[in-house]
C-alpha positions as CSV (number, residue, x, y, z in Angstrom):
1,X,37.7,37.5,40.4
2,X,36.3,36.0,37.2
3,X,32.6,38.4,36.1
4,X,30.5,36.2,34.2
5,X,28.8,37.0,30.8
6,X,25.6,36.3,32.6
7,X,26.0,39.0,35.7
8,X,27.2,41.8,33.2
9,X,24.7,41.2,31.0
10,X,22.0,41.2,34.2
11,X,24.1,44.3,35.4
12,X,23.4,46.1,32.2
13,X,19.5,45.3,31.8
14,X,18.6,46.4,35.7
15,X,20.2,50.1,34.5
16,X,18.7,50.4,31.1
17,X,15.4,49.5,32.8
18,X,15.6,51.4,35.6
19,X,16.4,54.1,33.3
20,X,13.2,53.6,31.6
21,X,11.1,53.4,34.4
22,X,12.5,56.3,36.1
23,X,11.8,57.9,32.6
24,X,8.3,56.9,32.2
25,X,7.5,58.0,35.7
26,X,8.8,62.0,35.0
27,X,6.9,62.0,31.7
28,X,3.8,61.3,34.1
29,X,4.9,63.4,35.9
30,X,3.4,66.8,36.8
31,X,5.6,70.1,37.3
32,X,6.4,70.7,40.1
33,X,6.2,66.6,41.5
34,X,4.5,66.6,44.3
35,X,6.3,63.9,46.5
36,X,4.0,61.4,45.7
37,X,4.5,61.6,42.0
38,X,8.5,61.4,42.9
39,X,7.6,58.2,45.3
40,X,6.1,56.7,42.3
41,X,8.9,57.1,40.2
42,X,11.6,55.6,42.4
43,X,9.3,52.6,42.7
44,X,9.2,52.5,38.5
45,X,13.1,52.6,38.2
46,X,13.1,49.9,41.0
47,X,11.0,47.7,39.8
48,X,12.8,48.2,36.3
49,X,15.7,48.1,38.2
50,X,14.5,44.3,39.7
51,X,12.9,43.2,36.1
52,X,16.1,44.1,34.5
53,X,18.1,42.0,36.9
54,X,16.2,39.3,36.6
55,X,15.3,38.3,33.1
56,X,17.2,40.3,31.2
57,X,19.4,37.2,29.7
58,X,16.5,35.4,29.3
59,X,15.9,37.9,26.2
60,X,18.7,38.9,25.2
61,X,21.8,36.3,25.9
62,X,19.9,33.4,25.6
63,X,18.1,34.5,22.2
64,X,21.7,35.3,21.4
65,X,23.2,31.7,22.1
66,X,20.0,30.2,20.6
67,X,20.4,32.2,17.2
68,X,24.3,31.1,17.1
69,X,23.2,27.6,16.9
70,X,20.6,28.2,14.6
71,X,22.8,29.5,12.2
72,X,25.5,27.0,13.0
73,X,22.8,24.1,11.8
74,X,20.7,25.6,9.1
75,X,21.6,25.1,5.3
76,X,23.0,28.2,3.3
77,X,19.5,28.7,1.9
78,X,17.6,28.9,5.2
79,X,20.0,31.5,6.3
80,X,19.5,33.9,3.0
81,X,15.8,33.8,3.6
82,X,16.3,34.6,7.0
83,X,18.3,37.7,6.2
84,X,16.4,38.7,3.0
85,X,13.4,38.6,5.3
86,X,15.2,40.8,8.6
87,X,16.4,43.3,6.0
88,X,13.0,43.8,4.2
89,X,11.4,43.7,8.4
90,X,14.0,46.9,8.9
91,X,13.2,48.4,6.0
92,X,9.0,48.3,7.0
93,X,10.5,49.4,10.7
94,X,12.3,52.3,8.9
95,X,9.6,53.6,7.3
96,X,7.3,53.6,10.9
97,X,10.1,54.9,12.4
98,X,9.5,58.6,11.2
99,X,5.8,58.9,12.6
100,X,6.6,56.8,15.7
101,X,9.3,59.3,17.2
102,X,6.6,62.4,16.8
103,X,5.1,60.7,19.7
104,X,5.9,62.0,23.1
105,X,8.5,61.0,25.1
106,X,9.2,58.4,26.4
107,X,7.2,56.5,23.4
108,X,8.8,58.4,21.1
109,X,12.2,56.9,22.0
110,X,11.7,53.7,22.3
111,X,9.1,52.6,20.2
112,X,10.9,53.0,16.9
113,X,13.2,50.4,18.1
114,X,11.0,47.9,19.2
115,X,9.4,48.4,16.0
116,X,12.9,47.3,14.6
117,X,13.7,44.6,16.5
118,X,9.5,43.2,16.5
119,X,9.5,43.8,12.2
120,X,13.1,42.2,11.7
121,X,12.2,39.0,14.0
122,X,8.7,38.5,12.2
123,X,10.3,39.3,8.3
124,X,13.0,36.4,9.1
125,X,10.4,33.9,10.7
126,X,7.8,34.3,7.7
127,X,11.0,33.8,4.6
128,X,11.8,31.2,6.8
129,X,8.6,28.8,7.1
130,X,8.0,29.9,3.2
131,X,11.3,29.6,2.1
132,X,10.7,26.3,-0.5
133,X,7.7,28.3,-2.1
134,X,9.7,31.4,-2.2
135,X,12.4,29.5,-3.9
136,X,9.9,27.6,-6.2
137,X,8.5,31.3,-6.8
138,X,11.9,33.0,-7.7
139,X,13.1,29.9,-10.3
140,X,9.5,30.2,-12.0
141,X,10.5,33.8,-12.5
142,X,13.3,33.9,-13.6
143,X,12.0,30.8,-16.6
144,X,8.7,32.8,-17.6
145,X,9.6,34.8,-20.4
146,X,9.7,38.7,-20.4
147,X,7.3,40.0,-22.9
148,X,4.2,37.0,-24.1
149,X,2.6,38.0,-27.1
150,X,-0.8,38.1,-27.3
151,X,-1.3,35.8,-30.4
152,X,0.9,33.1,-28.8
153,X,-1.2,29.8,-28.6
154,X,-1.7,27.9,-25.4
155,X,1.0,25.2,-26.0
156,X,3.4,28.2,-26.5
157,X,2.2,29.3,-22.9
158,X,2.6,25.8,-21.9
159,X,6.1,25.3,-22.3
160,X,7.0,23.7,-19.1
161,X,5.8,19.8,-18.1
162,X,6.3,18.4,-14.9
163,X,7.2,14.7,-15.3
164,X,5.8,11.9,-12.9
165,X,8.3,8.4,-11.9
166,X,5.6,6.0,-14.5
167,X,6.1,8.4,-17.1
168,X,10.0,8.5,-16.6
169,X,10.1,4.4,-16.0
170,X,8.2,4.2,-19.1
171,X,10.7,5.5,-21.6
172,X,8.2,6.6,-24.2
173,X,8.5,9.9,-23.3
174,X,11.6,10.2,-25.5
175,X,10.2,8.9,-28.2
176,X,7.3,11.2,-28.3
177,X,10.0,14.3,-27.3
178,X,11.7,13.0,-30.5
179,X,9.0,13.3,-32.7
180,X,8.4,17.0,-32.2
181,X,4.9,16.8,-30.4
182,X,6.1,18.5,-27.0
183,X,8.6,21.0,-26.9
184,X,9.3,23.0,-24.3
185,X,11.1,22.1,-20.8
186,X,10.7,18.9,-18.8
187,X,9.9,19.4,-14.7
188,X,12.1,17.0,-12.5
189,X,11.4,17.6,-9.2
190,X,14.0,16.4,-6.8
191,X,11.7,14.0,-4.6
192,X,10.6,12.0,-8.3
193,X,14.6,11.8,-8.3
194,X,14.6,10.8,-4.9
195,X,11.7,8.1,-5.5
196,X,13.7,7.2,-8.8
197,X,17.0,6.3,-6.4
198,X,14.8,4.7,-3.9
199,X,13.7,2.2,-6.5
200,X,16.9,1.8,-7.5
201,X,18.2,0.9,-4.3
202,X,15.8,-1.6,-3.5
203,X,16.0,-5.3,-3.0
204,X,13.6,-6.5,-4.8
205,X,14.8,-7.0,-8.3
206,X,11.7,-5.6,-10.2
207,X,11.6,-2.7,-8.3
208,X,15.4,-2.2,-8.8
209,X,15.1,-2.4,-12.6
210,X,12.4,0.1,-12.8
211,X,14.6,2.6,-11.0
212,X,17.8,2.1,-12.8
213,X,15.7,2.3,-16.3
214,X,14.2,5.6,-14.9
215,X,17.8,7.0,-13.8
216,X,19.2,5.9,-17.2
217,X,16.1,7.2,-19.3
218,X,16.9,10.5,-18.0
219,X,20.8,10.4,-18.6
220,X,19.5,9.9,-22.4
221,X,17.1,12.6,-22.9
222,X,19.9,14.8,-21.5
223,X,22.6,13.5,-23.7
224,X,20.7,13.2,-27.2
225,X,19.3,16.9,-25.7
226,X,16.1,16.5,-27.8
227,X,14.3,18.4,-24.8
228,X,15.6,20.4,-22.0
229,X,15.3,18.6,-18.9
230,X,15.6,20.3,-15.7
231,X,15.8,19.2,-11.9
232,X,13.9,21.2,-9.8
233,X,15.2,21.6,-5.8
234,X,11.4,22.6,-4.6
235,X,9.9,20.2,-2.3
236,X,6.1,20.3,-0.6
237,X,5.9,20.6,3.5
238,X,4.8,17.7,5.5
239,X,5.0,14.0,4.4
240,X,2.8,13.9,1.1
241,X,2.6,11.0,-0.8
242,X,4.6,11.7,-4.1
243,X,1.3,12.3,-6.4
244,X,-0.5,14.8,-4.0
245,X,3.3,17.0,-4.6
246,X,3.4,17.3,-8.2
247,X,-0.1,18.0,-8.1
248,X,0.5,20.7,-5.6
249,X,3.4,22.0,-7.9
250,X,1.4,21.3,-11.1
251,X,-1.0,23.8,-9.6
252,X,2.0,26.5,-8.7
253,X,3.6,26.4,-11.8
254,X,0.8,26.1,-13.7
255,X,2.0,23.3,-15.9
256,X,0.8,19.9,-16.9
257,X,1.6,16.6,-15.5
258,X,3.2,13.6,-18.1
259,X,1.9,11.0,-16.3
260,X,1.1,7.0,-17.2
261,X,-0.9,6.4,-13.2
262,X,-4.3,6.3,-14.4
263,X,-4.9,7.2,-10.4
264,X,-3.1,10.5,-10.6
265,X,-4.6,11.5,-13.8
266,X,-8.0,11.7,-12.3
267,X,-7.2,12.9,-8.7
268,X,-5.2,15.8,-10.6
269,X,-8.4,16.4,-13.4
270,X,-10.6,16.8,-10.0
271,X,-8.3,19.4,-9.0
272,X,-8.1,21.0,-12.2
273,X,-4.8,20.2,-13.0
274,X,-4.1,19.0,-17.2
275,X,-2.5,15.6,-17.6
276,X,-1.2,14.3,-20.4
277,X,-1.0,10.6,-20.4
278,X,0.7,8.1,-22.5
279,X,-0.9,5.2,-22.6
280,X,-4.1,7.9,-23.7
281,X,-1.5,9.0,-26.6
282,X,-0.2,5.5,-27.9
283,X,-4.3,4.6,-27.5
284,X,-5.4,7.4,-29.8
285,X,-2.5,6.4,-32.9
286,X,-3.1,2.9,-32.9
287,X,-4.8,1.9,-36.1
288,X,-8.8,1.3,-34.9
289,X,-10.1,-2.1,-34.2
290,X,-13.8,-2.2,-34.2
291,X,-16.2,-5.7,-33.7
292,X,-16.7,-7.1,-37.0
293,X,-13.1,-6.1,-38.4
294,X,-11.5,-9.7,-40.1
295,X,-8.3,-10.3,-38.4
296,X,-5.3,-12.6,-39.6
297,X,-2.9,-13.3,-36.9
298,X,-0.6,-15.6,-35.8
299,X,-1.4,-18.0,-32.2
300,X,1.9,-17.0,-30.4
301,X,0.6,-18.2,-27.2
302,X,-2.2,-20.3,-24.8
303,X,-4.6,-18.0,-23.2
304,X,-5.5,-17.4,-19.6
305,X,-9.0,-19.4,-20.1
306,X,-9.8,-22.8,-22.0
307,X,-9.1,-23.0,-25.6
308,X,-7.8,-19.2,-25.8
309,X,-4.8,-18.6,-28.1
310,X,-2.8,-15.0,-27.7
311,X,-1.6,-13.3,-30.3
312,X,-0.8,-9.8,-30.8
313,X,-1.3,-6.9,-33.7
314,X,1.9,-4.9,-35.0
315,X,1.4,-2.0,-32.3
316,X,1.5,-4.5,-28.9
317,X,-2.5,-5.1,-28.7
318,X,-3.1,-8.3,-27.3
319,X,-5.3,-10.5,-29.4
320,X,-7.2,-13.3,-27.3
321,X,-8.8,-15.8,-30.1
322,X,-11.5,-18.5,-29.2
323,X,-10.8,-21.8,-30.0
324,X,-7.4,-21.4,-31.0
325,X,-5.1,-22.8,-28.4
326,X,-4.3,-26.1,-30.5
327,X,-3.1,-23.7,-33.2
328,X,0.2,-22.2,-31.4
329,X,2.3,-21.0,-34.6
330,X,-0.3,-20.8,-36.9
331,X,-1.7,-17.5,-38.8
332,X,-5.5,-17.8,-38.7
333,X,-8.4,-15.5,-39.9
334,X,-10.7,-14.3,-36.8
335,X,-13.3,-11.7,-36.6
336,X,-13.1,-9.4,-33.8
337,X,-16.2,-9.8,-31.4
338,X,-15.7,-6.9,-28.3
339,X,-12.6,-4.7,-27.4
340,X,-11.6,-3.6,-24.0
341,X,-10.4,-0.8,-22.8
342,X,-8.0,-1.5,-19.5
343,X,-5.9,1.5,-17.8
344,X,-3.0,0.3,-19.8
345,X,-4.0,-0.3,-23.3
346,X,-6.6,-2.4,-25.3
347,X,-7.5,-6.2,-25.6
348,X,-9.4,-7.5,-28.4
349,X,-11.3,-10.7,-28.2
350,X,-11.6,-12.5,-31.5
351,X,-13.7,-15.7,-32.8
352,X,-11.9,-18.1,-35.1
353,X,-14.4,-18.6,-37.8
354,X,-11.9,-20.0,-41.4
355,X,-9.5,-22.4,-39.2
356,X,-5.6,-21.8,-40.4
357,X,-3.9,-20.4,-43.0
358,X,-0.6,-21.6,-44.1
C-alpha cells in the first residue's frame, strides 16, 4: 500500500494539534478537573484533532511546494534578499523569544515559534518588494566616500551625474568631459541602455542612427577613459516613462541630471532635482550677439520665407538675412535686428543694409 505525502502530512498536523488543544484545555484547567473541565478538553484535542486533519497541508505542504517554485523561478538577487531579510526576521524573533517563553504555559511554548516563523516570512517579503532600492541603496554605499571633509566644495560633493539618452545621443558630453569642467563619475542606468538598444534596433533609419551613435558614444568615453562611466543595474517599479526614472533616481542618489530635453529639465527643477543642460552650456560660451552688432557673413543658403538668405557664424548659429536670397555665395555686411532664443540654440535675424562684399 502506497502512503501519500499528503495523508502523512494530515496524519502528523491532527496529533500536533490535538496535542495543543488538549494542552490548552489543562492549563484552563482547575485542580482537581471537575468532569466538565475534562469534557472540555477532549472536545479541544478533537477539534484540534479535526482542524489538524483537515488543513494542515494547506499550510504547511502547499506553502512548501509553492516556495520550491518560487525559488526555482526567481533570479539570484531576489533570492539573497529573501534570505538576508528571513535571517535578519529570526534574528528580531530571537530577541522576543526570551520574554515570550516567561509567559505561562501553553503561550510560553508556542508563541516564540510563531514569532519565528510570522518575523522570518514578513523580513523575506519586505527585502523582497524593496529589493531594487535596497540594491540601488547598498551600490550608493559602497561609492560615497568614507570620511568628507568639511571644506570640500559642493562639486566635490557632487561627484556622481546621472546621464539622460539626448545627452548621450548628443556626443558633446565628451567633449566637455575632455576639457576638465566635470569630473567625477557618469550614471548609466540600465533602462537608458535599454532605450539606447531600442533605438538602435528600430526600423526607422533616423531613429536607428541615434541609437547606434549613443551605443558608440559610450564605447569612446570608456576607451579614451577621460571620465569614469558606470552602468547602473537599478531600475524604478511600475511602467514609468524613462524621464520620471532618472528623476526618481536623481532624487535617491542625490545627483544631477546631464540632460539636452528641455522637457525633463523643467519637470526635474519642479521637483528639485539640478540639471545640467548642454545646449544651456554651448549657449552661455558662444561669443554674444546683440541687435545692432554689424555682421559679415557669407549667404550659404535660401531661407524658409521670401527673400531670406541662411548663413551661419563660426559656432553653428544660424544667421537668417533679409533680402539676401539672390546673393547665395556671397559675404555681405548685415546688422543684426532681434535674436531668438529656441530650446535648442539661438537664431539671429539680420538686415542687409551695404549689399556684397567680394
Amino acid at each position: 500500500m502506497k502512503v501519500s505525502l499528503n495523508f502523512l502530512v494530515r496524519i502528523a498536523g491532527m496529533l500536533v494539534l490535538a496535542y495543543i488543544g488538549a494542552s490548552i484545555g489543562q492549563a484552563l484547567s482547575n485542580s482537581p478537573t471537575s468532569p466538565t473541565e475534562v469534557r472540555a478538553t477532549v472536545l479541544l484535542a478533537l477539534a484540534g484533532a479535526g482542524l489538524g486533519l483537515l488543513t494542515t497541508h494547506h499550510w504547511t505542504l502547499e506553502p512548501i511546494q509553492e516556495g520550491i517554485q518560487y525559488v526555482k523561478r526567481i533570479s539570484i538577487t531576489e533570492l539573497t534578499a529573501v534570505v538576508f531579510g528571513s535571517l535578519l526576521g529570526l534574528i528580531f524573533a530571537l530577541l522576543l523569544a526570551v520574554p515570550l517563553g516567561y509567559l505561562p504555559a501553553p503561550f510560553g511554548q508556542f508563541l516564540p515559534i510563531i514569532a519565528a516563523i510570522a518575523l522570518g516570512y514578513f523580513g523575506a517579503v519586505l527585502f523582497s518588494a524593496r529589493r531594487k532600492e535596497l540594491g540601488g541603496l547598498l551600490q550608493s554605499l559602497r561609492k560615497m566616500p568614507i570620511v568628507i571633509p568639511q571644506q570640500a566644495t559642493e562639486t566635490e560633493k557632487q561627484a556622481h551625474y546621472l546621464v539622460d539618452t539626448s545627452a548621450i545621443i548628443d556626443g558633446r558630453i565628451a567633449n566637455v568631459s575632455q576639457t576638465g569642467f566635470i569630473e567625477g563619475t557618469l550614471l548609466v542606468p540600465r533602462f537608458v541602455l535599454n532605450e539606447l538598444q531600442t533605438l538602435a534596433d528600430s526600423a526607422d533609419d533616423a531613429r536607428r542612427s541615434k541609437g547606434r551613435r549613443g551605443l558608440e558614444m559610450l564605447n569612446v568615453m570608456q576607451k579614451e577613459a577621460v571620465m569614469f562611466i558606470e552602468v547602473i543595474d537599478v531600475d524604478i517599479d511600475g511602467a514609468q516613462p524613462v524621464d520620471d526614472k532618472l528623476i526618481v533616481l536623481a532624487r535617491q542618489y542625490c545627483c544631477p541630471v546631464i540632460t539636452n530635453d528641455y522637457n525633463l529639465g523643467r519637470v526635474a527643477d519642479l521637483q528639485g532635482v539640478k540639471v545640467l543642460n548642454l545646449n544651456q552650456l554651448a549657449d552661455a560660451v558662444r561669443p554674444p550677439v546683440v541687435p545692432g552688432q554689424d555682421l559679415h557673413v557669407m549667404i550659404r543658403d535660401i531661407g524658409r520665407e521670401r527673400e531670406q538668405g541662411i548663413s551661419f557664424l563660426d559656432d553653428g548659429t544660424m544667421i537668417v538675412v533679409e533680402d539676401a536670397r539672390e546673393l547665395i555665395g556671397q559675404t555681405v555686411s548685415a546688422t543684426v535686428t532681434r535674436v531668438y532664443q529656441t530650446q535648442t540654440g539661438r537664431i539671429v535675424f539680420a538686415q542687409l543694409h551695404n549689399g556684397s562684399e567680394e
